[in-house]
N, C-alpha and C positions, 0 to 999 in steps of 0.2 A: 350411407350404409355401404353402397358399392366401393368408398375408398378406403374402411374399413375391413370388407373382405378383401380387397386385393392389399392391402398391409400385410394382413393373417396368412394367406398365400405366400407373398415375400417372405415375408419372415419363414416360413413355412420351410420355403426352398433355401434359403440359406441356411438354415439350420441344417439341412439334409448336405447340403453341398461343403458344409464344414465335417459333418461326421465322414463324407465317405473320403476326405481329401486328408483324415488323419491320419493312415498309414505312408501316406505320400509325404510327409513333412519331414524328414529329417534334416536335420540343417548340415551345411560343410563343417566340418574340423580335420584338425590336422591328426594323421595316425600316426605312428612312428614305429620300423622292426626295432630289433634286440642292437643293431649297429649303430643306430643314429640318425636311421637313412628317414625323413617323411616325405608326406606325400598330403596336401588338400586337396578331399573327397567327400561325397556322402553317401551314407549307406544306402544301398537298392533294393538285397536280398542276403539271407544268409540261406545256401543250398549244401546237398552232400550232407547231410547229419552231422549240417553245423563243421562241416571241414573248408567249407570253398564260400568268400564273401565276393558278393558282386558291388565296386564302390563305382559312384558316378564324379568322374572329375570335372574341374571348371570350364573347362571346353567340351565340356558334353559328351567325350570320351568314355565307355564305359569298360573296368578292367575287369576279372575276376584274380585271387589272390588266395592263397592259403590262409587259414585265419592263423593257423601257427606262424606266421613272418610275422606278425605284428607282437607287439609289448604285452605283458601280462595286462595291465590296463586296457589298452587297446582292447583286445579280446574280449574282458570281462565287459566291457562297454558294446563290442559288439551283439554278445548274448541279451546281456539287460535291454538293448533295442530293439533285437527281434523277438524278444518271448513281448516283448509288448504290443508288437507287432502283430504276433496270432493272438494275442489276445483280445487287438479291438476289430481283428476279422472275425472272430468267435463272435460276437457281439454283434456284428452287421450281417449275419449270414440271413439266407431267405426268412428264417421262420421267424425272424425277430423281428419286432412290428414298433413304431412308432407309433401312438396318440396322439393328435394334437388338439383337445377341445379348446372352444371360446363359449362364453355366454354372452350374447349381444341383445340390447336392450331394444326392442322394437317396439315404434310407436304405432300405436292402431289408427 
């Protein structure tokens, strides 16, 4: 019984520690401006009312950028990441609550 509650715990915590590590996953791609020019990064933040993107390069470098130097693409890829972004902050904020029952079978 006692390695069946610490499972449900385990499990418990990973669960918890995948939701709050979602807004942290962006993976690197390459952005490209209007010239040609790229650059491999990944997204950190978009600040300024969506004017100024904060990217994190491979050395751990971090720049901010106008989001207009980058490609229509680019851009539209930037927005589509962060409204997703506040969305799964919306969603982890204080008043949201996780459940997690078990029914476990106990013998008398």
């Amino acid at each position: 019984m006692k390695d069946r509650l610490l499972s449900l715990r385990l499990l418990s915590l990973c669960l918890l520690c995948a939701l709050t590590q979602l807004p942290l996953s962006a993976e690197f791609r390459t952005f490209t401006n209007d010239f040609g020019d790229s650059v491999e990064a990944e997204l950190v933040e978009l600040k300024e009312s969506d004017t100024l993107v904060t990217l994190k390069l491979r050395s751990g470098r971090k720049i901010d950028a106008r989001v207009t130097a980058f490609s229509q693409k680019d851009q539209e890829f930037m927005r589509q990441w962060w409204a997703g972004v506040l969305a799964e902050k919306e969603i982890l904020k204080e008043d949201s609550r996780i459940t997690i029952s078990a029914k476990m079978n106990r013998k008398p």
